[in-house]
Rosetta silent file (secondary structure, phi, psi, omega in degrees, C-alpha in Angstrom):
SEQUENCE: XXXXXXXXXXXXXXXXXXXXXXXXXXXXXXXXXXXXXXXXXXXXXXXXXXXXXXXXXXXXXXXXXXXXXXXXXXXXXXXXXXXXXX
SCORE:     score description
SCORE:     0.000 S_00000001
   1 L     0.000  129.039 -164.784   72.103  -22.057   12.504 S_00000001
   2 L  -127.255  117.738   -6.877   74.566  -24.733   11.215 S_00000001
   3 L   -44.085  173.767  158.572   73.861  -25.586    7.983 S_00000001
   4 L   -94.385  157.733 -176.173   72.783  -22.178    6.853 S_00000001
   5 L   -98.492  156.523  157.458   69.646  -22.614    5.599 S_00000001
   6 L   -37.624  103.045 -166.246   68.739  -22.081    2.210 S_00000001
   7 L  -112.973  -21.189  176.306   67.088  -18.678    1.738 S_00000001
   8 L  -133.366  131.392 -177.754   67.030  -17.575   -1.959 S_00000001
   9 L  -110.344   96.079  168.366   66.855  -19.496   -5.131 S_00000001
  10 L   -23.696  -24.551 -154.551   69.104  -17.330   -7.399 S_00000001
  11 L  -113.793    3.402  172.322   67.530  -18.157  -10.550 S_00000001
  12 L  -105.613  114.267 -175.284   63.904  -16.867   -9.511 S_00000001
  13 L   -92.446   13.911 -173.540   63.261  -13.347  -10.918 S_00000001
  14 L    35.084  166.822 -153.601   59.413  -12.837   -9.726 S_00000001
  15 L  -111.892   -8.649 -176.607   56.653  -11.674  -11.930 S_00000001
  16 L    92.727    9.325 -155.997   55.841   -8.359  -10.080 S_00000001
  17 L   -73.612  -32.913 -176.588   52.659   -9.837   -8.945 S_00000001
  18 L  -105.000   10.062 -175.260   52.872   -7.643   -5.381 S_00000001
  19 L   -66.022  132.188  137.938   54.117   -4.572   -6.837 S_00000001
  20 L   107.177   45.611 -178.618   54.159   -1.798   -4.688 S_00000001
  21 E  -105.764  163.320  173.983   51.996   -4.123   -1.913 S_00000001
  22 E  -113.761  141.423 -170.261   53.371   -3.876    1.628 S_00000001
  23 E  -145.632  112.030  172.322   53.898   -7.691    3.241 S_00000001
  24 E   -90.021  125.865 -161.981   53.877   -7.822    7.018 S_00000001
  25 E  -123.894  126.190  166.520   56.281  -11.160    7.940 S_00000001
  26 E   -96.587  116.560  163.896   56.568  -11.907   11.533 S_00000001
  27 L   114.067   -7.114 -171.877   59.548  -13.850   11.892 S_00000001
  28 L   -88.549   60.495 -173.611   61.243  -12.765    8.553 S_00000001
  29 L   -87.915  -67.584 -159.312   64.346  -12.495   10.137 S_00000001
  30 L  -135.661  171.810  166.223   65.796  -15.865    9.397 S_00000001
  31 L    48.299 -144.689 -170.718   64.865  -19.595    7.990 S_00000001
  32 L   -80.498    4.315 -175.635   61.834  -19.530    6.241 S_00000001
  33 H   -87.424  -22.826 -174.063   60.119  -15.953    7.296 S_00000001
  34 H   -90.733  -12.692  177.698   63.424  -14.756    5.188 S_00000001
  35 H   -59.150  -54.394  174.358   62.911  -17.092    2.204 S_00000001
  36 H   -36.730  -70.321 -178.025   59.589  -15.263    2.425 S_00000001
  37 H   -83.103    0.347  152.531   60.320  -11.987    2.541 S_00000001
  38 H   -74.228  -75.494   54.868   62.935  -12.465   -0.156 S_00000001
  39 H    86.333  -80.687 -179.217   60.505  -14.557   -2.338 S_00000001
  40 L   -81.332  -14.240  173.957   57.795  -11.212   -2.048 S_00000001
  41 L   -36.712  -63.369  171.315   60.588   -8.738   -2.591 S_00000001
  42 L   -49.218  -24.839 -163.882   61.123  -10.276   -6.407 S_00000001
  43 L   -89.992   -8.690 -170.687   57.622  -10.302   -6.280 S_00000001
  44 L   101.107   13.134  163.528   57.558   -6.435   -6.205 S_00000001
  45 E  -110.844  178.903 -167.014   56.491   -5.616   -2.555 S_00000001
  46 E  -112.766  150.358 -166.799   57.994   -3.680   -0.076 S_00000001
  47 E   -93.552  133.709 -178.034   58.608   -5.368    3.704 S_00000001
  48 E  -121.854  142.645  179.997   58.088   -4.486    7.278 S_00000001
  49 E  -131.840  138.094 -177.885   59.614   -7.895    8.996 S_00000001
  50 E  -109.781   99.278 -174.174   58.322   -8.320   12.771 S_00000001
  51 E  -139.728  152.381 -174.794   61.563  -10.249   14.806 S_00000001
  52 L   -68.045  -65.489 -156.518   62.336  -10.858   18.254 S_00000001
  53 L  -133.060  -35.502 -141.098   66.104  -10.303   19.204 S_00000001
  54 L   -72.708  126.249 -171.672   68.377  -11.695   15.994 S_00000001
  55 L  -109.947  -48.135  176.344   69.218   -7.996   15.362 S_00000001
  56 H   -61.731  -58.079 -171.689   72.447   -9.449   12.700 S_00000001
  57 H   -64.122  -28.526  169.032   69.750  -11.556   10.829 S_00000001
  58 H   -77.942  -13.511  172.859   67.212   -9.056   10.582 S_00000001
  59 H   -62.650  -28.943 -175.183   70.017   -6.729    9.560 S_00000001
  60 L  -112.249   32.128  144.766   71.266   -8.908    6.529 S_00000001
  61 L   -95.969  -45.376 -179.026   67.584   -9.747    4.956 S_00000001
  62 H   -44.304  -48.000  168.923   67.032   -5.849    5.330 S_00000001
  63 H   -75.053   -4.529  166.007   70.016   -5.473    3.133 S_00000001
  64 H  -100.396  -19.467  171.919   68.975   -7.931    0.665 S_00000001
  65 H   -58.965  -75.273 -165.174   65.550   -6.596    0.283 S_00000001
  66 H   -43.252  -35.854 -177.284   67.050   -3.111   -0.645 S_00000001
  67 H   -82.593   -1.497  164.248   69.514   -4.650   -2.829 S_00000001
  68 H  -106.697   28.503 -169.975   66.570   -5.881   -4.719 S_00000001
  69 L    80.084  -29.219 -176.659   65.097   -2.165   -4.693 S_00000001
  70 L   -90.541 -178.655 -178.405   62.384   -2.417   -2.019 S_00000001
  71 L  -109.009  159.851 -161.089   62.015   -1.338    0.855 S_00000001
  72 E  -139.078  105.336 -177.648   62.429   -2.894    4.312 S_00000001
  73 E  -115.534  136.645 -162.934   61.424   -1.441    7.566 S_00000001
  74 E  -111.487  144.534 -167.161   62.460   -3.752   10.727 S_00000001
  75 E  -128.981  109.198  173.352   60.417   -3.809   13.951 S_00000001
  76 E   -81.330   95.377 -169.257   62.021   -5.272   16.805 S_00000001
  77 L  -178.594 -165.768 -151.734   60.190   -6.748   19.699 S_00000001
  78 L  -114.131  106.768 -178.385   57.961   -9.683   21.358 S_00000001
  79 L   -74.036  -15.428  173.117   54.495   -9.888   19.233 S_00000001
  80 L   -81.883   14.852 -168.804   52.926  -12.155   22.067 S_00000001
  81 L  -104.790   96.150  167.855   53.441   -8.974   24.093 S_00000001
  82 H   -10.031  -67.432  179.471   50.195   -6.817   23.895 S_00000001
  83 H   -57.017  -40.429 -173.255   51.954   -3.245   24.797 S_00000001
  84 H   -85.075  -35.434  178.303   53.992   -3.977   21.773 S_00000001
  85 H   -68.495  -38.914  171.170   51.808   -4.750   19.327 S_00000001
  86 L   -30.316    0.000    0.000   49.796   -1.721   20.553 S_00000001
């Protein structure tokens, strides 16, 4: 995506307000599902991000979650697909 989009505002430390919550993000891959899932990291929860294909974008929010301590488990596949969601 050209710009890159903004995804983190540097200067926001979160209040802990989710700690040790789990936050299911469909889409928090990229754009604004990663803003997101950055955004509840700070906040103190840990992530499962739901993404279709971008396998490098879900690869580098997984590594920024972790580098903020939480944890990030990524589930690849098509959520309008039934069998997968299953």
């Amino acid at each position: 995506m050209e710009p890159h989009p903004i995804d983190e505002d540097a200067n926001y430390l979160g209040s802990r307000k989710l700690l040790d919550k789990v936050a299911i993000i469909s889409g928090g891959d990229s754009g604004i599902g990663r803003a997101v899932a950055i955004a509840y990291a700070k906040e103190g929860a840990d992530i499962v991000i739901a993404y279709l294909c971008e396998d490098y974008d879900a690869k580098h929010t997984q590594a920024r979650i972790e580098q903020l301590g939480r944890r990030c488990l990524l589930i690849k596949g098509d959520i309008s697909d039934f069998s997968h969601c299953k």
